[in-house]
C-alpha positions as CSV (number, residue, x, y, z in Angstrom):
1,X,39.7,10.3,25.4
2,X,41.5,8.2,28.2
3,X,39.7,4.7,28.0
4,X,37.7,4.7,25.1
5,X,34.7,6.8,26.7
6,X,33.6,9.8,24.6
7,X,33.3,13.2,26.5
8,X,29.1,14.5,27.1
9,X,28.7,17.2,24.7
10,X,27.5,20.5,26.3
11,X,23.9,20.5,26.0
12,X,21.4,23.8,25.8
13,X,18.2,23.5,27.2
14,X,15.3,24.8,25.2
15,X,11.8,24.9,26.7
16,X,8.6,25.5,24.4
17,X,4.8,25.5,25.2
18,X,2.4,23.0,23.7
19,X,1.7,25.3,21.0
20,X,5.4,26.3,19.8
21,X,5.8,22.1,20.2
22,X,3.0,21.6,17.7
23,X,4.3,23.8,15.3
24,X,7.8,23.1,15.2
25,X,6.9,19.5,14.6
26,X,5.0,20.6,11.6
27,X,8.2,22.4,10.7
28,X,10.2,19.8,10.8
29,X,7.5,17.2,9.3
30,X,7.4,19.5,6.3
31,X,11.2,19.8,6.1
32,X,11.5,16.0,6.3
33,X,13.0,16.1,9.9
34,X,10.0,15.1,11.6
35,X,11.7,11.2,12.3
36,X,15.0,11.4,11.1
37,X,16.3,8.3,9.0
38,X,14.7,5.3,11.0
39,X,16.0,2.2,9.7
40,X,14.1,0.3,6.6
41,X,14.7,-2.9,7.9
42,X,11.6,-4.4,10.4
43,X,15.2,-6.8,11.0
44,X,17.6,-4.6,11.8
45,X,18.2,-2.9,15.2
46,X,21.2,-1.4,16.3
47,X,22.7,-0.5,20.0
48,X,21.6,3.0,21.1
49,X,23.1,5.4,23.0
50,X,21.2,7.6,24.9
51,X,22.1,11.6,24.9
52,X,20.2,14.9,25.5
53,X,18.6,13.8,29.1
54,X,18.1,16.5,31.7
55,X,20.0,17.2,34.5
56,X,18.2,15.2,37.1
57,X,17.7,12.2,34.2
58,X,21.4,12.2,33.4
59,X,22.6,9.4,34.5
60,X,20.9,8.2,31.1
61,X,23.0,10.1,29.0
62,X,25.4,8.0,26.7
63,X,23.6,4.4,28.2
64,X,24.1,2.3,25.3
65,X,20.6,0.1,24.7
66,X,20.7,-3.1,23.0
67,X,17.6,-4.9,21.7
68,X,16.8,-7.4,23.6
69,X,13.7,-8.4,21.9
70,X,9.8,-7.7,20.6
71,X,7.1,-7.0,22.4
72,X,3.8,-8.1,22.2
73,X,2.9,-5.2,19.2
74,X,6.0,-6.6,17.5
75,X,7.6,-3.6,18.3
76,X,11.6,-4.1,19.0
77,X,12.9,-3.3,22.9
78,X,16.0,-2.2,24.2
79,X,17.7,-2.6,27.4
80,X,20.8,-0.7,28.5
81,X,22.6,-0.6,31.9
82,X,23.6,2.9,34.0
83,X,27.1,3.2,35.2
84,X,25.5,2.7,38.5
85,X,24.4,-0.5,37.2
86,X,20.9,0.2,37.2
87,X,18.8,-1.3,34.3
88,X,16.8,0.9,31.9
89,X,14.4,-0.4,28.9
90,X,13.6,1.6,26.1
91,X,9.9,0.2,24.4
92,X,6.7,1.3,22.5
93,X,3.8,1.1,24.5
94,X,0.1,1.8,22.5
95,X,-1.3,2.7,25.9
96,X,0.9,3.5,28.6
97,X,-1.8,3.6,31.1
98,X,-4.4,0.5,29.9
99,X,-7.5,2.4,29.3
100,X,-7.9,2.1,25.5
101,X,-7.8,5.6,24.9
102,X,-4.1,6.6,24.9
103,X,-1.3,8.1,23.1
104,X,1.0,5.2,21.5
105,X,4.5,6.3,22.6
106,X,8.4,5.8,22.9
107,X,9.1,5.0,26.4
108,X,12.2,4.9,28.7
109,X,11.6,3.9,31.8
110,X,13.8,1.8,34.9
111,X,10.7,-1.9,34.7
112,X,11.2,-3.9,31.7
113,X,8.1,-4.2,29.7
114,X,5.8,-7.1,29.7
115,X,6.3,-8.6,26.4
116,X,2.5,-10.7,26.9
117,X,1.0,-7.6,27.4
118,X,-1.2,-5.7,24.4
119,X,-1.4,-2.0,26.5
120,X,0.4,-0.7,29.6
121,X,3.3,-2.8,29.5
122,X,4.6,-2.4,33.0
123,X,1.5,-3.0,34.4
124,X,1.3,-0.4,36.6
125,X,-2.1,1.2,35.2
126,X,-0.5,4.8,34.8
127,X,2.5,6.6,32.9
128,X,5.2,6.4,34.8
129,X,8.4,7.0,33.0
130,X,11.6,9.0,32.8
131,X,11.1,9.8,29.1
132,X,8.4,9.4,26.5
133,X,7.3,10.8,22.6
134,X,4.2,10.2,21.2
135,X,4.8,7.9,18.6
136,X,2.4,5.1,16.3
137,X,5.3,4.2,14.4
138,X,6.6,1.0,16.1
139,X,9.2,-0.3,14.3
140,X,11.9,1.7,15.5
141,X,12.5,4.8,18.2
142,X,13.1,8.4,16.5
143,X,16.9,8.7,16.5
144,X,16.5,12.6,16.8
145,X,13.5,13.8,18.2
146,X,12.5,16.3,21.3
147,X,11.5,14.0,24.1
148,X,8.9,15.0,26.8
149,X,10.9,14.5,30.2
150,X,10.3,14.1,33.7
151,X,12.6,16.2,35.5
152,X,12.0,16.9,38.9
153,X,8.9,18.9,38.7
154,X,5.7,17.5,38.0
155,X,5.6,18.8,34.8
156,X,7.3,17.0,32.5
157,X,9.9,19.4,29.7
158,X,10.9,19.0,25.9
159,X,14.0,17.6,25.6
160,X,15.8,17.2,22.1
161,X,17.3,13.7,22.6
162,X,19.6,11.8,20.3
163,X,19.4,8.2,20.1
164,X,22.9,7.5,18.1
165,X,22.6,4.2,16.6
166,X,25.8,2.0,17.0
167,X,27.0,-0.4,14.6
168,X,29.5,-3.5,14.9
169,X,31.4,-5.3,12.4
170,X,32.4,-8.9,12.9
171,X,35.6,-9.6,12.1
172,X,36.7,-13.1,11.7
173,X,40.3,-14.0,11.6
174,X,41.5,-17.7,11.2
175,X,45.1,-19.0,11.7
176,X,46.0,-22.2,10.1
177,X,49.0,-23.8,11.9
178,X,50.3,-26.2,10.5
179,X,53.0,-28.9,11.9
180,X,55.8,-30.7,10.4
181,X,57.3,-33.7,11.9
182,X,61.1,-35.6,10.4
183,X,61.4,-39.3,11.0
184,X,64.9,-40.1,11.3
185,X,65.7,-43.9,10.0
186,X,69.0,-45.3,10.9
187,X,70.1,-48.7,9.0
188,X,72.7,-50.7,10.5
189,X,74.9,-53.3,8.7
190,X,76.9,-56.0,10.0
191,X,79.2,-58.0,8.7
């Protein structure tokens, strides 16, 4: 691992219908896997990295997001940078598209969220985004969850996506130098 950077991992697509979606969600609700081990703390946020995008969304994949902020819902929002240096934002919207009648959801999308904004947060008066999952739980993204996906089609495809969450330790070292100094006092006698 030449440089620091961490291999992709081979990922298998899986494609299910609306129906087989619905179900294994209950599944995994049931089994306690339905939003794996969000953090407890409305404080604490850690970098994510992104992993599980489709082929023609992978230039996503291992994008490290760091918080950047709230939005207007309170709700924490992450920004992260492509190696092609293009920006991408992680958010919760309530209403994607600003009618009042939406789906709350995960986004990740390449426009940055307006954080004055109660619905629709880019503004745009539609859905537009490379990723989403229905979500009314604000305070944090699920870290392993499948992810509706646009990718290439117009149809968008389930995606199981892992949002790793990245810790950092500070480490604070302090040297203490000290310095001695000699004075050197000569006496001279005459007689």
């Amino acid at each position: 691992q030449a440089g620091g950077k961490v291999p992709p991992r081979p990922v298998k697509r899986l494609r299910f219908t609306p129906a087989a979606m619905s179900q294994l969600t209950r599944v995994m609700t049931a089994l306690g896997l339905g939003l794996l081990a969000a953090p407890s703390s409305a404080e604490y946020h850690p970098d994510l990295v992104f992993h599980g995008a489709c082929a023609s969304k992978s230039f996503l994949n291992l994008v490290r997001f760091s918080n950047v902020g709230r939005t207007y819902s309170g709700a924490p929002y992450y920004k992260g940078t492509t190696s092609a240096g293009v920006d991408q934002y992680i958010y919760w919207d309530p209403d994607c598209a600003g009618g009042g009648d939406g789906a709350a959801r995960w986004i990740v999308a390449d426009q940055a969220p307006d954080v004055t904004r109660k619905l629709d947060l880019d503004g745009d008066g539609s859905c537009e985004y490379h990723a989403r999952i229905d979500s009314t739980h604000k305070g944090f993204p699920p870290p392993v969850a499948f992810w509706m996906m646009r990718c290439g089609a117009p149809t968008s495809e389930s995606t199981l996506v892992d949002l790793a969450a990245i810790t950092t330790t500070e480490t604070r070292t302090s040297t203490t130098s000290s310095t001695s100094s000699s004075s050197i006092s000569t006496s001279t006698t005459t007689r």
